[in-house]
Structure formats: structure tokens, C-alpha cells
C-alpha positions as CSV (number, residue, x, y, z in Angstrom):
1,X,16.2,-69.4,2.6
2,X,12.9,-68.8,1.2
3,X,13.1,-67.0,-2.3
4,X,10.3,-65.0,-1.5
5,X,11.9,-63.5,1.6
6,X,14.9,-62.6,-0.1
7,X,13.0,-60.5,-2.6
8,X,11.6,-59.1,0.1
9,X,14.6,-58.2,1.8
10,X,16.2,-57.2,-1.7
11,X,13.6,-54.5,-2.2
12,X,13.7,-53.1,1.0
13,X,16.9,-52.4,0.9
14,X,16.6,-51.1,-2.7
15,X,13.4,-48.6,-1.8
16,X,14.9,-47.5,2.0
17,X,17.6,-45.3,0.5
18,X,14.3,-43.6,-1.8
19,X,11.7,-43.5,0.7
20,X,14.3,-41.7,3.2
21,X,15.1,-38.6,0.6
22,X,11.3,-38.4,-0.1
23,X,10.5,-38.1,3.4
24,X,13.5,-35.7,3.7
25,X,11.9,-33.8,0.8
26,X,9.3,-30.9,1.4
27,X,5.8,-31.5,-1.1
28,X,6.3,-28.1,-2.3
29,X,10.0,-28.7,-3.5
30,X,8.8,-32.3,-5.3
31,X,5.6,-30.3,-6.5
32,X,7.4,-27.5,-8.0
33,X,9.9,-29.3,-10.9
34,X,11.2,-26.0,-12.0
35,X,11.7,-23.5,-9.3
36,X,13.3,-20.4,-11.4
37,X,11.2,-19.4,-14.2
38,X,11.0,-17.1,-16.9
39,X,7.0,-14.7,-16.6
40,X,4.6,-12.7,-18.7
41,X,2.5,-10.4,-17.1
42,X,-0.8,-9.0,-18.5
43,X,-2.7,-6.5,-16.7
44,X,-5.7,-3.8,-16.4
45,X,-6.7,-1.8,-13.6
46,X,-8.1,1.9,-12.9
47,X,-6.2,4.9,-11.2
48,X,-7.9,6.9,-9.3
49,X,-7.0,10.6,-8.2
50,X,-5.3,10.9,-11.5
51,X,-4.7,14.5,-13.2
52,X,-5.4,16.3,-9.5
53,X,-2.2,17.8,-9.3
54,X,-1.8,21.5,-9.7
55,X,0.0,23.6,-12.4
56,X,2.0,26.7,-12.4
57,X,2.0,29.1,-15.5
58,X,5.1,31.2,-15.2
59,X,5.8,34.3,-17.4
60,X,8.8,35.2,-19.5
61,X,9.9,37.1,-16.9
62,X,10.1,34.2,-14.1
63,X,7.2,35.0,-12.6
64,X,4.0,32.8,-11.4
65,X,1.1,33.9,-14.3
66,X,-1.4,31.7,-12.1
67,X,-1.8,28.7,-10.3
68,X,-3.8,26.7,-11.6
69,X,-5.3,24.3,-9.2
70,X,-7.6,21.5,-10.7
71,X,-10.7,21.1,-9.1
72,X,-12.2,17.4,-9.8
73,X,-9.7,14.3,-9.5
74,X,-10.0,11.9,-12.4
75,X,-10.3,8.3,-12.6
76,X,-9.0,6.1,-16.4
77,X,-8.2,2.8,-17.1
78,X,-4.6,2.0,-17.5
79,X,-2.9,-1.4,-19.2
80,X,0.2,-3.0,-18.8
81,X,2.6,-5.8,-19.8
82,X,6.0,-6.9,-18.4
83,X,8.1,-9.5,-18.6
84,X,10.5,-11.0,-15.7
85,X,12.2,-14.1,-14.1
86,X,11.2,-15.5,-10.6
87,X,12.9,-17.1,-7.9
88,X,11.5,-19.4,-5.9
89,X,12.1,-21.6,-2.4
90,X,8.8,-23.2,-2.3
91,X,10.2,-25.4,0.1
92,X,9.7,-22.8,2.6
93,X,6.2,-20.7,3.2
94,X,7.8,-17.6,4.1
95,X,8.7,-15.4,0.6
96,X,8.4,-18.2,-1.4
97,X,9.4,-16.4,-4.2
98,X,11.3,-13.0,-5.6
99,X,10.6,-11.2,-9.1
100,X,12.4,-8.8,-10.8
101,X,11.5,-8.0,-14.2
102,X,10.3,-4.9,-16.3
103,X,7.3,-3.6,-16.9
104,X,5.5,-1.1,-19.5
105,X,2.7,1.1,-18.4
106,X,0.1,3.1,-20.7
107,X,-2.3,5.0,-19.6
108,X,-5.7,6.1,-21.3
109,X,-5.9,10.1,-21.7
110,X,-8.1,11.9,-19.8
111,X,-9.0,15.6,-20.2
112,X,-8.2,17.7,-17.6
113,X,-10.4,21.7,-16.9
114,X,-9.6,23.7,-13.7
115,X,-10.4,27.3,-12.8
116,X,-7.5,29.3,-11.3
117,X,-7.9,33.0,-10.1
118,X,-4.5,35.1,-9.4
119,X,-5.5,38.5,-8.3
120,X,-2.2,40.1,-9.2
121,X,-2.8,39.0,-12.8
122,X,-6.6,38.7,-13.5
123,X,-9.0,39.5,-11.0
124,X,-11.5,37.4,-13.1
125,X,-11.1,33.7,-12.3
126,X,-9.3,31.7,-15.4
127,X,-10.7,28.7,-16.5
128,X,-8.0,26.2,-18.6
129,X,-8.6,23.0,-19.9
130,X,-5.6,20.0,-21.6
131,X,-5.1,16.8,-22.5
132,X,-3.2,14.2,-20.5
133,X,-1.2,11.2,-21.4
134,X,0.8,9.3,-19.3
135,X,3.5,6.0,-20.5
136,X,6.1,4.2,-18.3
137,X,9.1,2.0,-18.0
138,X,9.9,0.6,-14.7
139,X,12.1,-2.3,-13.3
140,X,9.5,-3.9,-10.8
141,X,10.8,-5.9,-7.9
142,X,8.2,-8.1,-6.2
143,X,8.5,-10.5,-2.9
144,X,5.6,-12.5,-1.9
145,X,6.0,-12.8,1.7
146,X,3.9,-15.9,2.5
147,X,2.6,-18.6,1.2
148,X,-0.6,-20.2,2.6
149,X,-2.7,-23.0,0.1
150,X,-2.9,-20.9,-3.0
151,X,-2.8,-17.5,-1.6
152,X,0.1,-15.1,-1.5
153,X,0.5,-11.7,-0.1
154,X,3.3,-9.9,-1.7
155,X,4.5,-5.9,-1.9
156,X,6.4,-4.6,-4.8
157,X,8.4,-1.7,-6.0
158,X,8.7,0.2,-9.2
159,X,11.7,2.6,-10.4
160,X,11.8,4.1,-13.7
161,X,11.0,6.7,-16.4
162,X,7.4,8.3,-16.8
163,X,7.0,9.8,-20.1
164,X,3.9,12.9,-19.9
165,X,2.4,14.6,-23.0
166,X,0.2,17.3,-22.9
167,X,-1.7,18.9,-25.7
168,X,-4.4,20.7,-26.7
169,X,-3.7,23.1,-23.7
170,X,-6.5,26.4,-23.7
171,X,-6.4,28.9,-21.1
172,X,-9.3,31.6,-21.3
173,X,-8.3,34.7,-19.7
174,X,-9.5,38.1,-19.5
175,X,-6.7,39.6,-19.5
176,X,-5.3,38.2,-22.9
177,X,-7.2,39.2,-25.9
178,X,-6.4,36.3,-27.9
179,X,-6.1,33.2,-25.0
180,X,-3.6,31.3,-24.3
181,X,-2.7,28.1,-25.9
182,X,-0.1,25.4,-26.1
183,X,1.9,23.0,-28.2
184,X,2.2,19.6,-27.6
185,X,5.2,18.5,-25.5
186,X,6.7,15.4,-24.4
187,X,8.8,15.0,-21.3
188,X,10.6,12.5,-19.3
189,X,10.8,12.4,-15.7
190,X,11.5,10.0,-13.0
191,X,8.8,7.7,-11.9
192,X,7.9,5.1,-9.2
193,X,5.1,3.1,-7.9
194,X,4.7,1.0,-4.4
195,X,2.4,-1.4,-3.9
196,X,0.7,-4.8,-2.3
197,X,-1.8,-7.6,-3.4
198,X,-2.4,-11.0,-3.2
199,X,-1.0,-13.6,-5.7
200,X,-3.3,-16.7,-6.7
201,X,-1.7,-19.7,-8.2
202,X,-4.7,-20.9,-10.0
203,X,-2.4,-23.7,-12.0
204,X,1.7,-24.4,-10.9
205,X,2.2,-21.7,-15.1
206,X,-1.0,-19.5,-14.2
207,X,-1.5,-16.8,-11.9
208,X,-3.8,-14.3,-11.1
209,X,-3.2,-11.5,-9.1
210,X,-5.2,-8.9,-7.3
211,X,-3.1,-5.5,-6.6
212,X,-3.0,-1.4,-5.6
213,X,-0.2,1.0,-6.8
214,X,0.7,4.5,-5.4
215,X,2.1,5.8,-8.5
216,X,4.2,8.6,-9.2
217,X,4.5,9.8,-12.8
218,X,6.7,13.2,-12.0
219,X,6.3,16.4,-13.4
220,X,4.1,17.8,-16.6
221,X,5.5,20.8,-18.4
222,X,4.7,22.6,-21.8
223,X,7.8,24.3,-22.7
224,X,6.0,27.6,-24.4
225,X,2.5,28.7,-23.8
226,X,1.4,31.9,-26.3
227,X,-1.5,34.0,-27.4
228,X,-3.5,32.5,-30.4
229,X,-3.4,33.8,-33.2
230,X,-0.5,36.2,-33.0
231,X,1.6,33.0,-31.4
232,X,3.4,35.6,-29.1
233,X,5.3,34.0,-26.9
234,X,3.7,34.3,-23.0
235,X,5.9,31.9,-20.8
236,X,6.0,28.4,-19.8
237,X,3.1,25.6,-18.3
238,X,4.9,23.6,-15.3
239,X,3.3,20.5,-13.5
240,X,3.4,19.7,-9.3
241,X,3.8,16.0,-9.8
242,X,1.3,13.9,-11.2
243,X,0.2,11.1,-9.2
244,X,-2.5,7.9,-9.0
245,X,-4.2,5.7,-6.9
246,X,-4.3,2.2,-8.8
247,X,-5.7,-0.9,-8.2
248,X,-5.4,-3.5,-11.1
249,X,-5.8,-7.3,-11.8
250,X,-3.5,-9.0,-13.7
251,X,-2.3,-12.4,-14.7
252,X,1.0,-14.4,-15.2
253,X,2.0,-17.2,-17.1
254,X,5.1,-18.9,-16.4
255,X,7.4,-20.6,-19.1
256,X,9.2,-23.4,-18.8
């Protein structure tokens, strides 16, 4: 037998079992050598219709001092980090991959002013100004539900703790000689966000993504509001929820 064929015949026999699990095996599955992988994200982004929501001044007694509705929306740039692991199946375009990490939101203060007029109290309208801070900690979930090229559209879920400050709170009424004033107060109150986007894989360890939230930071509350001055005691500042409209851009790198 000619040497030559038997080498032949040697290597084909050697390759077939090879070539047969390639061809058995997805590109996306050979392309991606590690499928489960630890992420950082880094993000920016802007809320919109932040600080709209409208507060309640109540009175020692229980009752509803004024409502105090603000009258512009306000827009401020937010950042965030968070840190996660992802699951993939890239051998199959439909959610090619699951997150689920955590995530830590701060958003930049913004100054809020309002007029509020409560004829039962003060037929001349109030006018009220504070400051507003906003921080959170949320477990994100995230499923990008299709893969096509380098695009992916995903929606995500966010469940956590907001933590609110106000300060600086002035409210200039007729009706109380020496104004009304706050100190600064910290609370904690549940938070979530929703949200969509598109995922980019610009390398297989870098992403960028393009996203929008509907947040929801819960409530905003100054335990004691009192007259300057004489620091009399004249009730309590309460919140309706505080909420945002975000959109963001972010990006991801992926250990390995």
C-alpha cells in the first residue's frame, strides 16, 4: 500500500472525530471561552422630572399646614457604579445572557422652590424653597432578550433602599412672624427603578450600553419644621414620592 495513502487515511480518521464536534458546535459557544463572568459597571446619565413631587406640611396637631405643590420639574446628572456576575448561553440568540449584581446610585443635588397657597391657613400664597439629595442601593437584575451582530435589547429591574436628605428647607409665610425653617434629615425608604436599553459588545470584556430608568426614590420627610429664631417647634415636612425619568450610558468590562 502506498505510504502516502495511509497517511492519508491515518489523518482522516484522526481529524473526523474533531471536525464532527466543531460542526456540532455553535460560533458563538467556540467564540465565547468563558461564558460566566464576573462585571463592572460605570455609568452617567440625566433624570428628568426629578424633585416634581409634592410636599405636605402637617402641624403639631395632625393637621395639613399646606400643600406644597412644586411648580417646575427638574433635570441633574446622576452617576453610578455596580458590580455583578453574568450568565450566558451564547449559543442561543434569544436572552443570551442574565445579570444580577448590585448597583450604587448618587445623585447630584438640586434646589427645589414651589409656591403653595392653603386658604384655611394663609390666604397669601407661600413660597418655600430646599435642597435635595438623593443615594441608592439596589440589586439589579438584567436579561438581554436577543442577540443580533453586536446589538442587544435587554430590560432590567432594580429593588432596594433610597436614602433622601433634605436641608436648607425655608418656608416664607405670612402668617409666621419669624418663617419657617428646617433641619437637615436623612431617611431611608424603599426604592425601585424599571428599565430597557440596548447592550453593545464593542470587544467580547467591553460593553457599552445605552439605557432609560423609571425610578422611584420613595418618600422625603423633615422630621421637625420650626419658626427661626425662637426654634418653636411648628410640625413636620412630609414628601409624596420622589420620582425620575433617567436615561444614562454606561459601560461594562468583564473579568476573566
Amino acid at each position: 500500500m502506498n505510504f502516502s495513502r495511509v497517511a492519508g487515511l491515518i489523518t482522516i480518521l484522526c481529524l473526523t472525530p474533531g471536525i464532527l464536534y466543531a460542526a456540532s458546535t455553535s460560533y458563538s459557544s467556540a467564540y465565547c471561552r468563558h461564558p460566566h463572568r464576573l462585571y463592572f459597571d460605570l455609568g452617567v446619565g440625566k433624570a428628568y422630572d426629578y424633585g416634581s413631587s409634592h410636599s405636605f406640611l402637617i402641624g403639631a396637631n395632625g393637621n395639613v399646614l399646606g400643600n406644597l405643590q412644586t411648580g417646575n420639574s427638574y433635570s441633574t446628572p446622576f452617576f453610578f457604579v455596580g458590580i455583578g456576575y453574568r450568565w450566558a448561553q451564547d449559543n442561543n440568540p434569544w436572552f443570551p445572557s442574565i445579570n444580577l449584581g448590585l448597583q450604587h446610585r448618587y445623585t447630584s443635588p438640586v434646589n427645589v422652590f414651589g409656591v403653595s397657597q392653603t386658604a384655611s391657613v394663609d390666604p397669601v400664597p407661600m413660597s418655600y424653597n430646599y435642597r435635595l439629595q438623593q443615594e441608592s442601593w439596589l440589586l439589579m437584575s438584567k436579561a438581554d432578550i436577543y442577540k443580533w451582530k453586536k446589538f442587544m435589547p435587554y430590560i432590567a429591574l432594580g429593588l432596594g433602599t433610597s436614602f433622601n436628605r433634605i436641608t436648607q428647607l425655608f418656608i416664607n409665610s405670612a402668617t409666621f412672624a419669624n418663617q419657617l425653617g428646617g433641619s437637615t434629615n436623612l431617611t431611608s425608604d424603599f426604592s425601585y427603578n424599571v428599565g430597557a436599553g440596548i447592550d453593545y459588545q464593542v470587544k467580547d470584556d467591553f460593553w457599552l450600553t445605552l439605557g432609560y430608568f423609571y425610578d422611584n426614590f420613595g418618600k422625603n420627610k423633615v422630621g421637625t419644621v420650626y419658626t427661626n429664631n425662637t426654634f418653636t417647634p411648628a410640625g413636620r415636612l412630609e414628601n409624596a414620592n420622589l420620582h425620575s425619568n433617567s436615561a444614562f450610558l454606561s459601560a461594562r468590562y468583564l473579568f476573566w
